[in-house]
N, C-alpha and C positions, 0 to 999 in steps of 0.2 A: 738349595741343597736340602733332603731331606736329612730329617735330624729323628731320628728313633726315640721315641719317648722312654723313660724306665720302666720297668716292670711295674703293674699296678696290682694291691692286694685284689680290688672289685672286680680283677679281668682273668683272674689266675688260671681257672682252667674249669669253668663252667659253672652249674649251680651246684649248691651244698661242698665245695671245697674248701673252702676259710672257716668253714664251720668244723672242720675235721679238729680232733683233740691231740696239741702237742704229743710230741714224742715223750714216753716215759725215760724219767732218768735211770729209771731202774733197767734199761736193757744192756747198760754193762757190764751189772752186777749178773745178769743172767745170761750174760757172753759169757763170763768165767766162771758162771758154776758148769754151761756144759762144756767147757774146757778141761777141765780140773774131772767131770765125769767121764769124759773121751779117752781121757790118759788112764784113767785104773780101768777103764773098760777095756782098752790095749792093752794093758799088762796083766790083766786077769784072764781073759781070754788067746791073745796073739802075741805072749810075750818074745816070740822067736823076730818079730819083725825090728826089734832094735838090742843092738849088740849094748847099748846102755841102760843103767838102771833107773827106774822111774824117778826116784831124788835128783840125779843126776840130768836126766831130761828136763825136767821141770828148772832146774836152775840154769839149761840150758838156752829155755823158751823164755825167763827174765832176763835174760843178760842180751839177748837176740831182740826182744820188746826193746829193752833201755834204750837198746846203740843203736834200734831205727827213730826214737822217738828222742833221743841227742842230737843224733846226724840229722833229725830234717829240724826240727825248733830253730834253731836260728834262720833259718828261710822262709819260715814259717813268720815269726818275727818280721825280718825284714819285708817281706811280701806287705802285710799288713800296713806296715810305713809306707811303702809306694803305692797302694790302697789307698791311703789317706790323703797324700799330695795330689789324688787324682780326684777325687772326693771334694777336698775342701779348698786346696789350693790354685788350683789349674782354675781361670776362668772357662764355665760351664761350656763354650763354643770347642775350645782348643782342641780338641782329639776330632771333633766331628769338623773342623777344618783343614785336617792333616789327612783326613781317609778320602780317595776317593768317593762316587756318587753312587757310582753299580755297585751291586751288592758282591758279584764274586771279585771284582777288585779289591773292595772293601778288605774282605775275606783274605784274597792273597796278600796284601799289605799288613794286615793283624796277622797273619801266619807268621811272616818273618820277625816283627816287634820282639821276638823273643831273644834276638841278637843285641838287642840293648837293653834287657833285663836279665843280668846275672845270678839268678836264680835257681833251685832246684822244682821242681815240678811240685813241693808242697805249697812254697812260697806262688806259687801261679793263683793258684785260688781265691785267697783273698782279694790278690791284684783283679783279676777277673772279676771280682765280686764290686771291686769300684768301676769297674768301666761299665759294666751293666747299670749300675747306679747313676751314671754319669751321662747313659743315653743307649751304650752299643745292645744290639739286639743281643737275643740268648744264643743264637748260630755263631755269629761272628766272636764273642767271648768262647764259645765252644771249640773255634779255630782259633784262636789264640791260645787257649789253654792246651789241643794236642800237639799242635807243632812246637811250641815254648819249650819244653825239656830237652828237645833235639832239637833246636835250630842254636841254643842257649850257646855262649863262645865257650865260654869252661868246658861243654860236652865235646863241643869237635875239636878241642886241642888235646883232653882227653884220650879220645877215641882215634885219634891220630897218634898220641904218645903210645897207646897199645897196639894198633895193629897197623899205623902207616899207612899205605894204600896199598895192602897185601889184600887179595880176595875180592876187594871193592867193597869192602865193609865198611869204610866210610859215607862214600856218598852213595850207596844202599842205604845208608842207615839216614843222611840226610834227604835224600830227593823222596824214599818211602814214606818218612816220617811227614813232610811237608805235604808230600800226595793225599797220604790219611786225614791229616787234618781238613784239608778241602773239600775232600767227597764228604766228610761227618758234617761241616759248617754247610756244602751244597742241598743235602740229606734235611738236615735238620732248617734251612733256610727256608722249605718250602712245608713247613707244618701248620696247619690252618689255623691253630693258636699257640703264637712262638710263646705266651705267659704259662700254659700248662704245661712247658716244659719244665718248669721252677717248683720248688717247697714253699707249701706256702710258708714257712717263715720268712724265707728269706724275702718274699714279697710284702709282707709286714715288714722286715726290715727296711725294705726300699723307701714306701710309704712312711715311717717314724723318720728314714733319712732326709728325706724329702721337707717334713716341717719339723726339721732341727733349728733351733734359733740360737745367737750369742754369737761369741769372739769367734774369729776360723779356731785361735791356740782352744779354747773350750771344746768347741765342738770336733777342733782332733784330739785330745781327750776321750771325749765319748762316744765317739769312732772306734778309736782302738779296743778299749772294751767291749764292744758292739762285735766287731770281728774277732778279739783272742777269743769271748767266752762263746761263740759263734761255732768256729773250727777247732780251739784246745781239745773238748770232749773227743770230738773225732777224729783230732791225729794221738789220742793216748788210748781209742779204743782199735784203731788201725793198726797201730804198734805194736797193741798185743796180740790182737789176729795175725798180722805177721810173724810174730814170733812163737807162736802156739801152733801155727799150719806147718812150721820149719820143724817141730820136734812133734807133730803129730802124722806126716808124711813121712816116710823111709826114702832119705834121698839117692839111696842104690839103686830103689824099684826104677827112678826115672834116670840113674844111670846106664840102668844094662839096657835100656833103648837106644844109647846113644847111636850106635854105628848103623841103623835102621834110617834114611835119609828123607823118609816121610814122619814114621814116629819119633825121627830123635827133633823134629822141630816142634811136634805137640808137647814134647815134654820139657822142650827148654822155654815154651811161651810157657806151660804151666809152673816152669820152678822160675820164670821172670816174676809171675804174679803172685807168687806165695815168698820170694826171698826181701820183696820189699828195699831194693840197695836205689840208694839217690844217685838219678841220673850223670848226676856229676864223677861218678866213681865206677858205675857198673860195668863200662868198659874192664877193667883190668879184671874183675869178677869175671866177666865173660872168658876174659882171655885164658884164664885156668884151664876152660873144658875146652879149650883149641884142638888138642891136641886127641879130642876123643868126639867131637859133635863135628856134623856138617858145617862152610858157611852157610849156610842158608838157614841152620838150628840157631848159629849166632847174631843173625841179623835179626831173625824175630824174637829173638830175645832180646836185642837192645833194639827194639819197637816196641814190644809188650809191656816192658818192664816200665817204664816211664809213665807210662800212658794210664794204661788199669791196674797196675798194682793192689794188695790189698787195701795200702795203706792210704791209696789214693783214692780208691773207691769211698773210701770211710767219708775222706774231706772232699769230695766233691757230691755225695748225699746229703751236706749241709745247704745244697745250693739247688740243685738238679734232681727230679722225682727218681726213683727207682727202675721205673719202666725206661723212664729216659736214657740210664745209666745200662741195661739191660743191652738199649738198643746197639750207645756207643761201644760197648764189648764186643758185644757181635760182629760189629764192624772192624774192629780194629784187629780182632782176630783175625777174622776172614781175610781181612788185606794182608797182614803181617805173616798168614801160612803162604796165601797168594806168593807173594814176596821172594818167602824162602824157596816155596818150591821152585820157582821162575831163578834162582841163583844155582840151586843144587843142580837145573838140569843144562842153563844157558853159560854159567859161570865156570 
């Protein structure tokens, strides 16, 4: 059986990359100063675009930050725990004896794993962050993390409590979701250096995980701090992106698209990826604009939202270069308009 080596810092992604200088701490400080400039720039100049006053926006965009950055912590938390059990506890063969040999097997067998991890789409990350560590290539982590929020049991009992099998919104929303992750894991399988896919932090992480020494109980220990202080920064500066893009958008402008059966699906993948709501719950969010959006607006919306989110975008640049991250968008768009339109016209 081949067995995938981990990520190496000396193979990351050619010459002069490890040599590149961490990320400043300072760029979340300099997230919210132009946040905070964005909103008196609105209000000084296009005060007509929101019927609310700028105190009241702003306390809007904290309470919106908190409750994305409440609602995912605790998966976020547990993610990291089943990170660790994969990490330190599982003897190192175990996962690479479970997967088949071909790689799109491989691939479709990790797509579905996300039926036995309970999870919201923050909490994937971390987990994804031990199976890389533990062997699986950067594709096959990359199908596991997009199908995982939509294969997950919570979603499709969910998504079943809100819309039944009314429209075919559900296994629309299963069999697209499952499709996307394969063509991205397919996509991304065949890149001639799977380590430039990665930060290199986190391939220094790999590497210091690698000759970690002591007890498994120590070294999960110092695992967990490894990953909270890892992803913490970037699910509390996701949180606030998300809820700064919620009170710096006018969400009329992307309602009176709605009844437009091409535009009302651009604008519900766009208020998928700026409203930041955990897969586990977006369903009944969705279900609100039923009564005003195509299915096919709401199928790509509960495709998008999971997937790229702000919030998710934030914590998965802890792991995955930006270009990388660029491409999965694209993708996931493209299939998820694909998607809609293919229901608006076939459905």
């Amino acid at each position: 059986m081949n067995i995938v080596s981990p990520p190496r810092a000396s193979t990351a992604a050619g010459p002069g990359r490890n040599s590149r200088a961490p990320r400043s701490p300072w760029i979340g400080v300099v997230i919210g100063v132009v946040i905070i400039a964005a909103l008196f720039l609105i209000d000084r100049f296009a005060p007509a675009l929101f019927q609310a006053s700028l105190p009241s926006r702003a306390q809007d965009g904290l309470t919106l930050a908190l409750s994305v950055l409440i609602e995912a912590l605790p998966f976020v938390v547990l993610g990291v725990v089943l990170s660790i059990v994969v990490q330190v506890w599982l003897p190192p063969d175990t996962i690479q004896r479970w997967l088949p040999t071909r790689g799109w097997a491989r691939r479709a067998v990790l797509s579905l794993l996300g039926m036995l991890i309970p999870v919201c789409e923050c909490g994937n990350v971390p987990f994804a962050r031990g199976l890389m560590m533990r062997g699986l290539a950067p594709a096959e982590a990359m199908t596991f993390l997009i199908a995982a929020p939509i294969v997950n049991p919570i979603v499709i009992i969910t998504t079943h409590a809100a819309f039944g099998w009314d429209g075919g919104i559900l296994v629309a929303r299963l069999v697209g979701g499952y499709l996307i992750a394969n063509l991205i894991g397919w996509i991304y399988s065949r890149h001639p250096s799977p380590d430039a896919l990665l930060t290199q932090q986190f391939t220094a992480t790999c590497e210091r995980v690698q000759h970690e020494h002591g007890t498994p109980t120590r070294r999960s220990l110092t695992q967990f701090l490894i990953e909270l202080r890892a992803v913490m920064p970037a699910l509390v500066i996701g949180s606030a992106l998300a809820g700064a893009v919620q009170v710096l958008v006018p969400r009329d402008m992307l309602l009176a698209i709605g009844s437009n059966p091409v535009l009302s699906i651009v604008a519900m993948m766009a208020l998928a990826m700026t409203v930041a709501i955990c897969s586990n719950v977006d369903a009944f969010f969705a279900l609100s604009f039923a009564s005003t959006f195509s299915s096919g607006a709401l199928i790509a919306f509960l495709l998008v939202g999971p997937l790229v989110d702000i919030k998710m975008l934030a914590l998965l640049r802890t792991t995955f270069t930006t270009r990388t991250l660029v491409g999965v968008v694209a993708v996931v768009v493209m299939s998820a308009f694909a998607i809609g339109i293919g229901v608006n016209v076939f459905g």
